[in-house]
C-alpha positions as CSV (number, residue, x, y, z in Angstrom):
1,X,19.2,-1.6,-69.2
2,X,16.2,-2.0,-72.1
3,X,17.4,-3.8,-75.2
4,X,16.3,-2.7,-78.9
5,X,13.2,-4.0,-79.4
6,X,14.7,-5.8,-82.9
7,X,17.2,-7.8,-80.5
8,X,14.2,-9.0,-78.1
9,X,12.7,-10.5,-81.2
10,X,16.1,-11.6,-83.2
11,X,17.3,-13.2,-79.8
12,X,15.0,-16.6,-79.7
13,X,15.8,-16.7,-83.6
14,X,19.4,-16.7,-82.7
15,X,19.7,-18.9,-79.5
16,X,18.0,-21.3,-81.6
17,X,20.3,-21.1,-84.5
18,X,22.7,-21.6,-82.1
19,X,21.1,-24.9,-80.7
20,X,22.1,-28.7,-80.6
21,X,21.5,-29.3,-83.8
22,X,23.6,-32.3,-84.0
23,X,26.0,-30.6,-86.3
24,X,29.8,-30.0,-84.9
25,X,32.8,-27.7,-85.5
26,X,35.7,-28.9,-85.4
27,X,39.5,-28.4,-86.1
28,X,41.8,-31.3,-88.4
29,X,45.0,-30.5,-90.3
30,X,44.9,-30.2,-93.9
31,X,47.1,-32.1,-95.7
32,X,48.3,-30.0,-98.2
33,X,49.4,-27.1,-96.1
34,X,49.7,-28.6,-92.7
35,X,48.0,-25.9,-90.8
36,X,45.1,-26.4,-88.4
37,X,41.4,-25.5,-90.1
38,X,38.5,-25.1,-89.1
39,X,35.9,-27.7,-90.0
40,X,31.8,-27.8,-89.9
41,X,30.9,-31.2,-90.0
42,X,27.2,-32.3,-90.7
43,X,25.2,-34.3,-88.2
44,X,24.9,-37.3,-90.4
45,X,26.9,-40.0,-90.6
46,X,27.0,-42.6,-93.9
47,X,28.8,-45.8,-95.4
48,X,27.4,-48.0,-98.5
49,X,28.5,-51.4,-99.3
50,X,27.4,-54.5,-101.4
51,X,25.3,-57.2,-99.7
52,X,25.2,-59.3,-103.3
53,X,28.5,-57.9,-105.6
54,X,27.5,-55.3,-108.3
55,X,23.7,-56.5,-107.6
56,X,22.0,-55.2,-104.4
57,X,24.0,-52.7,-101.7
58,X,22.8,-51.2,-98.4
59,X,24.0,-47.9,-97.3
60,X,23.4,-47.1,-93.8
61,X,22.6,-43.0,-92.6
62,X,22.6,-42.0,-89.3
63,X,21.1,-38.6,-87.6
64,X,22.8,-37.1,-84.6
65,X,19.6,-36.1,-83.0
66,X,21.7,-33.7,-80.6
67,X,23.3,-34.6,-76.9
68,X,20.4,-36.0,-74.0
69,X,21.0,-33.7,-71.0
70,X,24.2,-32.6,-69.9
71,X,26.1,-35.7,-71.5
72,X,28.2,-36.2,-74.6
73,X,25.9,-39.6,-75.2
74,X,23.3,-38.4,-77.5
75,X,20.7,-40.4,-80.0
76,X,21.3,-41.2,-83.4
77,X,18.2,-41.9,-86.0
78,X,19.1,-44.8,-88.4
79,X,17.7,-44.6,-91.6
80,X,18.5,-47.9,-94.1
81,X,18.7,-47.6,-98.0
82,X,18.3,-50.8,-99.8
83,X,19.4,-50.5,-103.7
84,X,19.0,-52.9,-106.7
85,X,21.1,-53.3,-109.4
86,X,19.7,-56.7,-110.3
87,X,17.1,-57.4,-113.2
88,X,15.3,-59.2,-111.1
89,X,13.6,-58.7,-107.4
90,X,15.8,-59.4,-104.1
91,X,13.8,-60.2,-101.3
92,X,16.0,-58.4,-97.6
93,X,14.7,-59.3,-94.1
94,X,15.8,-59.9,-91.0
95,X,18.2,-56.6,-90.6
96,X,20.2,-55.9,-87.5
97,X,21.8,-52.7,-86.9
98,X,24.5,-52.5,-84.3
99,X,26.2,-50.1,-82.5
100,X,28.3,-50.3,-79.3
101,X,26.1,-53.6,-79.1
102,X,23.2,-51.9,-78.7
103,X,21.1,-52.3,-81.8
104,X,17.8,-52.8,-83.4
105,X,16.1,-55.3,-85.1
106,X,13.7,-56.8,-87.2
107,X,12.5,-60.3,-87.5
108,X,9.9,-59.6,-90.3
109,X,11.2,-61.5,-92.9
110,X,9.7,-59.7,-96.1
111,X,10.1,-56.6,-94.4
112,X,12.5,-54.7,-96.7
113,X,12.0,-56.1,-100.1
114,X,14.7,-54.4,-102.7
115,X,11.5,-54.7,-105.3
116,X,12.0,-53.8,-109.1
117,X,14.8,-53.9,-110.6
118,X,17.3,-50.5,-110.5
119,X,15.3,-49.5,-107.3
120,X,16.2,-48.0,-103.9
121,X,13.9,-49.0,-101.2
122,X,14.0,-46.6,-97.8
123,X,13.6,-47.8,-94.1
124,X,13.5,-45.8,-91.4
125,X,14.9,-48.4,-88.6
126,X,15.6,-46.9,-85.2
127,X,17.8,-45.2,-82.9
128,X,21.6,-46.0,-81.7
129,X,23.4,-44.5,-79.3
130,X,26.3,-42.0,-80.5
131,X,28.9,-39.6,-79.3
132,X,27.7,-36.2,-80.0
133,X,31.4,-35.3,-80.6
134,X,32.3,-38.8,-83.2
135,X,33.9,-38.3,-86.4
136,X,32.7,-41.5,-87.4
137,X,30.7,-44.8,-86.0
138,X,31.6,-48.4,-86.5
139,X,28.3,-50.1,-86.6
140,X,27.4,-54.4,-87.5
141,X,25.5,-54.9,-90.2
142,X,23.4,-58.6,-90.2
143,X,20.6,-59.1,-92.5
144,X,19.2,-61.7,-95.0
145,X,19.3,-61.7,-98.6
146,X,17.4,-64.0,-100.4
147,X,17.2,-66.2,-97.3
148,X,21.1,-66.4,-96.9
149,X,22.5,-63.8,-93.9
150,X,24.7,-61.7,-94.7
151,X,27.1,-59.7,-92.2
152,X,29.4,-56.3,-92.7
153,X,31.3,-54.0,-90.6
154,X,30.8,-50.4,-91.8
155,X,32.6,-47.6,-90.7
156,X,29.9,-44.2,-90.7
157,X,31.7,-41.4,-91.8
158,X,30.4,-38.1,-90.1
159,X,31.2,-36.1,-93.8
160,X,31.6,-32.1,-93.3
161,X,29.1,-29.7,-95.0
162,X,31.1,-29.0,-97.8
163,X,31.5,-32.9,-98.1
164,X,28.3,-33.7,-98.7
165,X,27.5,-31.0,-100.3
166,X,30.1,-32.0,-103.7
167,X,29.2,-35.7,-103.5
168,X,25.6,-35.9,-102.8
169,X,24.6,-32.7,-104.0
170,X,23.9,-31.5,-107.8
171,X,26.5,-32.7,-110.1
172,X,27.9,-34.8,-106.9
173,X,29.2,-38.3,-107.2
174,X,28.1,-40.6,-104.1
175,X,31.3,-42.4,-102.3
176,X,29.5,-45.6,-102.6
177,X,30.8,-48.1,-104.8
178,X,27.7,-47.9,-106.9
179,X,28.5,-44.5,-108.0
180,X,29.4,-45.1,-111.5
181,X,25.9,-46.5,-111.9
182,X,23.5,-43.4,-110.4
């Protein structure tokens, strides 16, 4: 059997379409109806919290990089977002991330400076482990503000496509409890 020659050349395109791309399809009930749906979720997972009330807030991002092997453990790129609502500079250091207590870590203490005032400053920190198949991670949060530590439990959310596409994308409004100021 000979295949059309556009198949030979749509195949690769498709297979890798098809790939671990870290995203995940799912099923959950909807509320409204009760019914079973279908559901696409995103590879990232996301929380945001104040470190210093209505003044400086971290959110957290993580990347499902896709399963190692033949495993459902699979590597998750963490990607920090410092923001400052403050008229004045806040100096951040020290940041542990935590997941699973495996982490990573930084001991450089002027490391992630949240500079100017109404900034967002952007750290790409590391890998965690993560369950290719996880709605959502619980990861530890420890990191210094102004030379004071500062600790918080966040729950990741893994958000579906349609989900990030009405609140991060045009016209969107963030779920972070900075939204009313973006």
């Amino acid at each position: 059997m000979t295949l059309p020659r556009s198949l030979v050349f749509l195949l690769p395109v498709l297979l890798a379409a098809c790939g671990p791309s870290g995203g995940l399809y799912g099923y959950r009930q909807n509320p409204e109806t009760g019914e079973m749906e279908g559901v696409n979720f995103s590879k990232h997972f996301d929380d945001g919290q104040w470190l210093v009330k209505d003044k400086v807030g971290i959110s957290v991002v993580v990347d499902n990089e896709g399963a190692r092997g033949n495993t459902i453990e699979g590597t998750g790129k963490v990607t920090v977002y410092f923001w400052n609502f403050d008229t004045k500079e806040h100096r951040v250091g020290k940041l542990h991330v935590e997941h699973q207590g495996k982490g990573s870590s930084t001991q450089q203490s002027d490391m992630l400076p949240a500079k100017k005032p109404w900034s967002r400053t952007q750290v790409v920190f590391g890998e965690i482990p993560v369950n290719v198949y996880a709605t959502e991670l619980k990861v530890r949060i420890i990191v210094e503000v102004d030379g004071k530590k500062v600790e918080r439990q966040m729950t990741l959310k893994r958000r579906t496509v349609e989900d990030n596409r009405r609140l991060f994308g045009a016209g969107g409004r963030s779920p972070y409890p900075w939204a009313d100021r973006l």
